[in-house]
C-alpha positions in Angstrom: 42.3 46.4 46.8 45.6 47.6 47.9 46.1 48.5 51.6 46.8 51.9 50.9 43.6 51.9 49.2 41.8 50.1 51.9 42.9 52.9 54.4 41.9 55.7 52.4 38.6 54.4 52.2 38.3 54.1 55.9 39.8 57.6 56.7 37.2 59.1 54.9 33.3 58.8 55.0 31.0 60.0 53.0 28.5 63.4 54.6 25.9 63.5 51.2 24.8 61.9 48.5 23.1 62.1 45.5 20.1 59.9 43.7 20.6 58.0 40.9 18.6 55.8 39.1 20.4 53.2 36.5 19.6 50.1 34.5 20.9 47.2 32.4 19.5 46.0 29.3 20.9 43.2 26.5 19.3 44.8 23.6 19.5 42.2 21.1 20.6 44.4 18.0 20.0 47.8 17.8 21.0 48.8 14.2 18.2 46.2 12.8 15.4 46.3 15.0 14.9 49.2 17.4 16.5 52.6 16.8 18.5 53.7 19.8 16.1 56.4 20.8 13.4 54.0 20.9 15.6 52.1 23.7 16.3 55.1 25.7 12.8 56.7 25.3 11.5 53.2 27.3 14.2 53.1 29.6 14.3 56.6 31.7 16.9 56.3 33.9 20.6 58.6 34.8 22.5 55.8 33.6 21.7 53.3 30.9 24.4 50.1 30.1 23.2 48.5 26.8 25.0 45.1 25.6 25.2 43.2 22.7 24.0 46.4 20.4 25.4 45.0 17.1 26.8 48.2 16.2 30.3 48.0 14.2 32.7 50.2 12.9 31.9 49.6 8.8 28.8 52.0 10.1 31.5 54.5 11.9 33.5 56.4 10.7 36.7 55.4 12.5 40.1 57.2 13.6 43.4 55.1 13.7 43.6 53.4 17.2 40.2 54.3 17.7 38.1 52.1 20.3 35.2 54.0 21.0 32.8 57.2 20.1 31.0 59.6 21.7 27.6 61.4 20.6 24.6 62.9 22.0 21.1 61.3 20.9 17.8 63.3 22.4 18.6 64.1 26.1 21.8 61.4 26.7 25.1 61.2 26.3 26.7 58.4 24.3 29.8 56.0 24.6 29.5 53.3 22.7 32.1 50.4 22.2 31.3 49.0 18.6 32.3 44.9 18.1 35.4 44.1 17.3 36.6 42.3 13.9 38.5 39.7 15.6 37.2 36.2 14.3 36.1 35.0 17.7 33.7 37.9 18.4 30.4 37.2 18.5 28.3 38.9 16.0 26.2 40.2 18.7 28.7 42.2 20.5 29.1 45.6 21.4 28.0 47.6 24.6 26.8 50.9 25.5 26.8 53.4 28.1 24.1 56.4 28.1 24.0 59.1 30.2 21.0 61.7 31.1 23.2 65.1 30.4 20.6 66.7 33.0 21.8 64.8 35.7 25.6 63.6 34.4 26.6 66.6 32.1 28.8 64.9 29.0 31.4 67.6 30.9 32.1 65.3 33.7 33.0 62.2 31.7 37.1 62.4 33.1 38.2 58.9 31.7 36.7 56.1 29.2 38.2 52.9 29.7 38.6 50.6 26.3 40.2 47.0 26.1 44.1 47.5 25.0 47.4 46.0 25.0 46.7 42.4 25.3 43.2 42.7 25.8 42.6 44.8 22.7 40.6 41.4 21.3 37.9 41.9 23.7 36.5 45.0 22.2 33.0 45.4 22.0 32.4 43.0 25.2 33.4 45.6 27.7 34.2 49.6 28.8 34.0 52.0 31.2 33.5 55.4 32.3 34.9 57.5 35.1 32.6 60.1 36.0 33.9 63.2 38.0 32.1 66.1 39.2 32.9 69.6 41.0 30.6 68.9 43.9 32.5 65.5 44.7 30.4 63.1 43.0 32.7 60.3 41.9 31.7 57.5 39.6 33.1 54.1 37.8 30.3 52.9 35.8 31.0 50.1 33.8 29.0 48.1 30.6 30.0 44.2 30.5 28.5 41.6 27.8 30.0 38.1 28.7 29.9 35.3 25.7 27.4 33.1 26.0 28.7 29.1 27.0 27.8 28.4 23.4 30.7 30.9 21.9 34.3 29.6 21.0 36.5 30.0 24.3 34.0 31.7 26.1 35.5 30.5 29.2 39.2 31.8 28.0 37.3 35.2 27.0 35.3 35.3 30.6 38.1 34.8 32.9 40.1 37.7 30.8 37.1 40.2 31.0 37.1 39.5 34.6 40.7 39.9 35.0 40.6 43.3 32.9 37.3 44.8 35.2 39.6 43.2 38.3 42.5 45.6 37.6 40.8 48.4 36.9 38.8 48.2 40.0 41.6 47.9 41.7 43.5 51.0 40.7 40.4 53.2 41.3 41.0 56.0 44.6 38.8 55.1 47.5 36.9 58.5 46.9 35.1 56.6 43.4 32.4 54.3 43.6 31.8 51.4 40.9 28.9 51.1 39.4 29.1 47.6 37.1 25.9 46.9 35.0 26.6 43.6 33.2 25.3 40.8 30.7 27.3 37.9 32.6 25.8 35.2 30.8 26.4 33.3 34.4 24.3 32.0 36.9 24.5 32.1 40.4 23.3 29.8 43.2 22.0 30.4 46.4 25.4 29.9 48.4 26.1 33.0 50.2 29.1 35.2 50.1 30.7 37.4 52.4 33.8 40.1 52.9 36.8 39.7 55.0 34.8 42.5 57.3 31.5 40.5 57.3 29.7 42.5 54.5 27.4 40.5 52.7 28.1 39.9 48.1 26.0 37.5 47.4 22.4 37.0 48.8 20.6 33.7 49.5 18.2 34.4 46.5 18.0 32.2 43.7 16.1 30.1 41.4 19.4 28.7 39.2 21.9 26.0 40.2 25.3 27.8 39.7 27.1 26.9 36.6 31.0 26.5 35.8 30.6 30.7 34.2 29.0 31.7 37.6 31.8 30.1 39.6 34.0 32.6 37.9 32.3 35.3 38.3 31.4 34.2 42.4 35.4 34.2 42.3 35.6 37.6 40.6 32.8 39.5 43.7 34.7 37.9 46.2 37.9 38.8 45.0 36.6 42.4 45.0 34.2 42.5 47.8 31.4 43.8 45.1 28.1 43.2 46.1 25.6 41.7 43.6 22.8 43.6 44.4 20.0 41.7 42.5 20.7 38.7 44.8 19.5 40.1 48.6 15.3 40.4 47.8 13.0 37.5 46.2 11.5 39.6 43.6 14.8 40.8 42.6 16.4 37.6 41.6 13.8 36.4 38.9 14.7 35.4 35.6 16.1 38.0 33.1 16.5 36.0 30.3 13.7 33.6 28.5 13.9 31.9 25.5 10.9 30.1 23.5 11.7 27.0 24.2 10.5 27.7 28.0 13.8 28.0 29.2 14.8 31.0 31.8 17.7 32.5 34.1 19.0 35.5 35.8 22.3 36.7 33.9 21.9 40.1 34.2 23.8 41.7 36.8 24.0 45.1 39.4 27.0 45.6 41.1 28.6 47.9 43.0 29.6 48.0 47.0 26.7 48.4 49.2 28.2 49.8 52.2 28.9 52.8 50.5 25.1 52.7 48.9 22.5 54.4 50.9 19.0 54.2 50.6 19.4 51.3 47.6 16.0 50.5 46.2 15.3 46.6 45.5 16.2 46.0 41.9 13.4 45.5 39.4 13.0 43.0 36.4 11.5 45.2 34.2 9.3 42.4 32.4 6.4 44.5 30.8 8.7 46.8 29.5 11.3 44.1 28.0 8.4 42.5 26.3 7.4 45.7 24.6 11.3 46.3 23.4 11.2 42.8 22.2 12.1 41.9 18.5 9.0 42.5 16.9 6.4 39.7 15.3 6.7 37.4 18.7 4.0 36.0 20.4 5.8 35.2 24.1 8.6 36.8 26.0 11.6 35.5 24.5 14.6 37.9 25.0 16.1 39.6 27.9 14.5 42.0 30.1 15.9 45.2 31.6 16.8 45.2 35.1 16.9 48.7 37.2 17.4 49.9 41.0 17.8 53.7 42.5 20.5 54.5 44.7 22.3 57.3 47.2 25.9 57.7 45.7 28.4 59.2 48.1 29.1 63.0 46.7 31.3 64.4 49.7 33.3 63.5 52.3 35.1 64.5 55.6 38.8 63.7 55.7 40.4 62.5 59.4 43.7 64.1 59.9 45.7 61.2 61.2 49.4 62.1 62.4 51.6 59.6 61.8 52.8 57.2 64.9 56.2 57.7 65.8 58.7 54.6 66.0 58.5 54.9 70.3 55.1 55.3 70.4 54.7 52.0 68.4 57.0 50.6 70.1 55.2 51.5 73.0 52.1 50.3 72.0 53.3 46.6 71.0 55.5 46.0 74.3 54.0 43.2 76.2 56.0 44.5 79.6 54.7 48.5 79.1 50.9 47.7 78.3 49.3 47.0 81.5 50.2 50.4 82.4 49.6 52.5 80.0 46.5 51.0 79.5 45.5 51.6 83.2 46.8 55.0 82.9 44.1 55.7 79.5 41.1 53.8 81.0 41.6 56.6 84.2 41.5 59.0 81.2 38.7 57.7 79.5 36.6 58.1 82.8 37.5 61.9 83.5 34.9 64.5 83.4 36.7 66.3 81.0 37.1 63.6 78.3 33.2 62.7 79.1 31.8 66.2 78.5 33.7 66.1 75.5 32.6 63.7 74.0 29.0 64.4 75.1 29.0 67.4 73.1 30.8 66.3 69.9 27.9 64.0 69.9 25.2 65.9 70.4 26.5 68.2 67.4 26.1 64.7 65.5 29.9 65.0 64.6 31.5 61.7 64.7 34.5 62.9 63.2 35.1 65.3 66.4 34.9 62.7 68.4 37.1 60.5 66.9 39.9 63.6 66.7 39.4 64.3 70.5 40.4 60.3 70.7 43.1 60.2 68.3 44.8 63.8 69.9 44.2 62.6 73.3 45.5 59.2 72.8 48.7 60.2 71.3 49.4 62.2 74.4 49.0 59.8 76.7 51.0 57.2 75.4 53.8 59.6 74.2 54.6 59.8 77.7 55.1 56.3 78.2 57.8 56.7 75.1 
């Protein structure tokens, strides 16, 4: 995150927000198995990220330069990224993003994000959606499917998804959340990670030793300061992924950052219903299972006018010989009734904001006159 960025962000906090439930599901071929609106009708939710949907463009019809579509199926919005032709792409590629037009109208999708340029090859394992609204709402929702360690170069092809997520995370204005809902095909020990300003990524929660595909993507949350969010509760980190030879893990991923979250519901692994969306004729749970959480996304926010420092008042503030008495002269005007009954009433109206402004004006004042 640039600094500019990182400032932004801090000059503005959020005043409202709005619910939004969302969910991640590997589907395991959609064309050939379950219809689409099969999928959707089991998984209610704002925002649905499907991966590994099998769809291709021999079924499209397809544009020049064309990397993804758009269509509405019952009460949802489409963008679908089909699987690319390249020779190293999994047959079981291509990812999905639905949206529930009564809550995100298909009006408000601003930007989708394909592969391009010199990741044009990686089609069908990742895109994205910038979601915009009137009222303030501001979302990055993204749809991942990582290769599994069995694939060709699946480390080559993880540490480039995770490079091409990176930078467009990082170009994204402080005022738009991420949303990442992802198929990492990594696992994840129970080492935990922290930001730079103490804000936890990664919980203590899991049952999986971490593997040489979850050390890159532990790189990729710190890097980022993204919090996994099915890592901080027990029940959250159980297995999303079975197989019938016993076998079990969690690789299916919510991300997003959680200071900017409010009221984020423990994720659930949706077992019952991942067994019922199963390929059909099997006797055991042997696929993955969807994995869901409700949140409070930031909609609004109040903006801090700051006026620029001028170079004597910095200079002012980092003198060594100047600061014992200037900062005598503001703790006498910290302590004056004036400043005090100020104060007391900015925070009475529950209006931070005022507060701070009273600070910032006032501060400015005082040490202007030591410049």
């Amino acid at each position: 995150m640039s600094d500019t960025g990182l400032q932004s962000w801090c000059a503005c906090q959020p005043v409202s927000f709005s619910k939004l439930s969302f969910v991640t599901y590997n589907c395991q071929s959609l064309p050939r198995h379950r219809p689409l609106f099969v999928v959707l009708a089991a998984l209610i939710y704002d925002i649905v990220a499907l991966q590994s949907t099998c769809e291709c463009w021999s079924w499209l019809q397809r544009q020049p330069e064309q990397a993804f579509y758009r269509r509405n199926v019952q009460n949802y919005h489409i963008v679908g990224w089909p699987k690319s032709t390249q020779a190293h792409m999994s047959r079981v590629s291509g990812v999905m993003l639905a949206f529930n037009r009564r809550k995100i109208p298909s009006g408000t999708v601003a930007q989708v994000h394909s592969p391009e340029g010199e990741y044009v090859d990686l089609l069908g394992r990742a895109g994205a959606v910038r979601i915009k609204f009137r009222s303030g709402l501001d979302l990055f929702v993204a749809c991942m499917y990582f290769p599994p360690s069995s694939t060709p170069l699946a480390s080559q092809i993880a540490e480039r998804l995770w490079q091409w997520l990176k930078d467009l995370v990082a170009k994204l204005p402080q005022r738009c959340t991420p949303l990442i809902l992802l198929d990492a095909n990594a696992r994840l020990g129970k080492k935990v990670s922290w930001s730079i300003d103490g804000l936890p990524l990664i919980g203590p929660y899991s049952h999986d030793s971490e593997n040489a595909a979850g050390k890159l993507f532990r790189k990729f949350i710190e890097d980022t300061g993204l919090s996994v969010l099915n890592s901080f509760t027990e029940k959250s980190c159980r297995a999303t992924w079975f197989d019938i030879r016993g076998h079990s893990g969690r690789i299916d991923y919510l991300l997003s950052f959680a200071n900017r979250l409010r009221n984020v519901q423990p994720p659930k692994i949706l077992t019952r219903i991942g067994f019922q969306l199963q390929l059909p004729n099997t006797q055991q749970l042997a696929d993955h299972v969807p994995v869901s959480s409700i949140a409070d996304f930031p909609i609004e926010f109040l903006q801090r006018r700051h006026r620029p420092l001028s170079r004597s008042v910095l200079q002012v503030i980092s003198s060594d010989a100047l600061a014992p008495f200037w900062m005598k002269e503001l703790d006498q005007w910290a302590e004056s009734t004036s400043i005090q009954e100020t104060m007391r009433t900015a925070l009475n109206n529950k209006d931070p904001d005022e507060a701070l402004e009273v600070l910032n004006e006032a501060l400015q004042t005082k040490v202007q006159r030591w410049a």
